[in-house]
Phi, psi and omega in degrees: 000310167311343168256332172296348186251350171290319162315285161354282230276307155334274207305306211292296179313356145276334189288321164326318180295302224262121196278124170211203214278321192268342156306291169280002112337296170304352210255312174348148153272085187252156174301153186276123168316323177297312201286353175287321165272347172285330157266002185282312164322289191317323178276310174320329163287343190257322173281316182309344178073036201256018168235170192322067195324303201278034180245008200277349195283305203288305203306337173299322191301322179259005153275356177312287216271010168279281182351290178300336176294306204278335169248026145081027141185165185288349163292337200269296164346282139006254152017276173288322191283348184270345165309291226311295197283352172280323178325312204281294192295316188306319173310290176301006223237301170316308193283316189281356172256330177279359180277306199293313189291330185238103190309322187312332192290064227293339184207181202250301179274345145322303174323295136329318181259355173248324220265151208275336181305341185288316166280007162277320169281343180284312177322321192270327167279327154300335209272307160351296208265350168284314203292290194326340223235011213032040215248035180317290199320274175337307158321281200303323207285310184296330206291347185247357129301331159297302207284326183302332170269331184265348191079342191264108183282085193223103210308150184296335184289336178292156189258132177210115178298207176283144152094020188275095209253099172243130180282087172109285153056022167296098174128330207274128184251117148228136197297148172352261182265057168266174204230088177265166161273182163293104180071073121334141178206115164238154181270166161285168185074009170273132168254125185226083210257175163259164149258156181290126161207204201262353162329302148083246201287338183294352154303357219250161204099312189270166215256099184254340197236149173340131167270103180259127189259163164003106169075023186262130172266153159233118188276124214329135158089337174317153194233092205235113216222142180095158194281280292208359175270127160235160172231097178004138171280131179100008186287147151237150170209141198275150184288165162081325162334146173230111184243146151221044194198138155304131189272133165303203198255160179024053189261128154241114164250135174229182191215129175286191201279137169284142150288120195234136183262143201205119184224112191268178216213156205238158163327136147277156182256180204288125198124329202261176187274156180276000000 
């Protein structure tokens, strides 16, 4: 066993030798992953009002300085920690839309300690002002502690206005340079996508994903693909749709009623299998 693993060990140190896609990965400078959830908690908790109103001066001092560790100075850091209070309105914009847009909602503070689109768009607006701020890594790295506890994908790149609502939202993706407008509303299973096509890396910079204007709803499971569809404001689209063409303004696209078969059956009786 001690020479097969000596053998092993040979072969992974040649491959190691050898530049390919995971070598030069290793080489990489990346941020310590820990310390990216440790400020990501701290802002989040921080938009959330879920720390000491009369401590904010020190708590702040100390995500300054987790913050600056992970994107390598205290300016940039600056920066970011003075977004915190557009953040928290933009927040409060979310939360009054998701009270209103939804019956299900017993509180304002439910909202908050449950609903998983609330850590996921608060998780996007901070992760946001990392991407602007050139911080991609990072960005993406918070943007992907949200969809791993919520199912909800929402590239740190994307623009998403005030007043932002996902209903449920297990599944829903959006993509990198999708454009949402103001009080937006998606279901779950929406897709706001590219197309796969043979370009490939020569695509990346360009505007590959969907546009949403003011006030559009997407109804579960919808598909909605390309840098060039916008979809109208006040527009709706019915679940399960595949759109890749521009919706006008105030539009409903559905997919029509299915033939459905219906085939009845006498009672079974007592004793028998359903």
């Amino acid at each position: 066993m001690a020479h097969n693993l000596e053998d092993v060990a040979e072969q992974l140190r040649a491959e190691r030798a050898t530049p390919d896609a995971i070598s030069e990965a290793s080489r990489e400078t990346l941020p310590y992953m820990r310390r990216i959830a440790d400020a990501l908690g701290a802002l989040r908790a921080l938009v959330s009002d879920q720390t000491p109103t009369e401590q904010l001066e020190s708590d702040l001092r100390v995500v300054e300085g987790v913050v600056s560790a992970i994107v390598g100075g205290g300016d940039k850091a600056a920066r970011i920690l003075e977004r915190l209070p557009d953040i928290r309105q933009q927040l409060v914009t979310d939360i009054e839309a998701t009270f209103a847009k939804d019956p299900a909602a017993v509180s304002v503070g439910q909202i908050i300690a449950s609903y998983p689109s609330f850590l996921a768009v608060a998780t996007y607006r901070i992760a946001h002002v990392f991407y602007e701020v050139g911080e991609p890594i990072v960005a993406r790295a918070m943007s992907e502690d949200a969809h791993r506890q919520t199912g909800i994908d929402i590239n740190p790149g994307a623009v998403i206005g005030e007043s932002f609502f996902i209903d449920h939202g297990t599944g829903v993706v959006i993509g990198e340079t999708c454009e949402l407008g103001c009080g937006v509303k998606l279901y779950h299973g929406v897709t706001l996508g590219a197309f796969s096509n043979e370009a490939g890396r020569e695509d990346a910079g360009k505007k590959r994903h969907p546009t949403l204007e003011d006030d559009v709803t997407i109804y579960p499971n919808a598909t909605i693909l390309g840098g060039a569809t916008v979809i109208g404001m006040g527009s709706v689209i019915g679940g399960n749709v595949w759109v890749t063409r521009s919706v006008p303004p105030y539009t409903r696209i559905k997919i029509g009623e299915p033939d459905l078969e219906k085939h009845e059956r006498p009672p079974p009786q007592f004793g028998e299998g359903i």
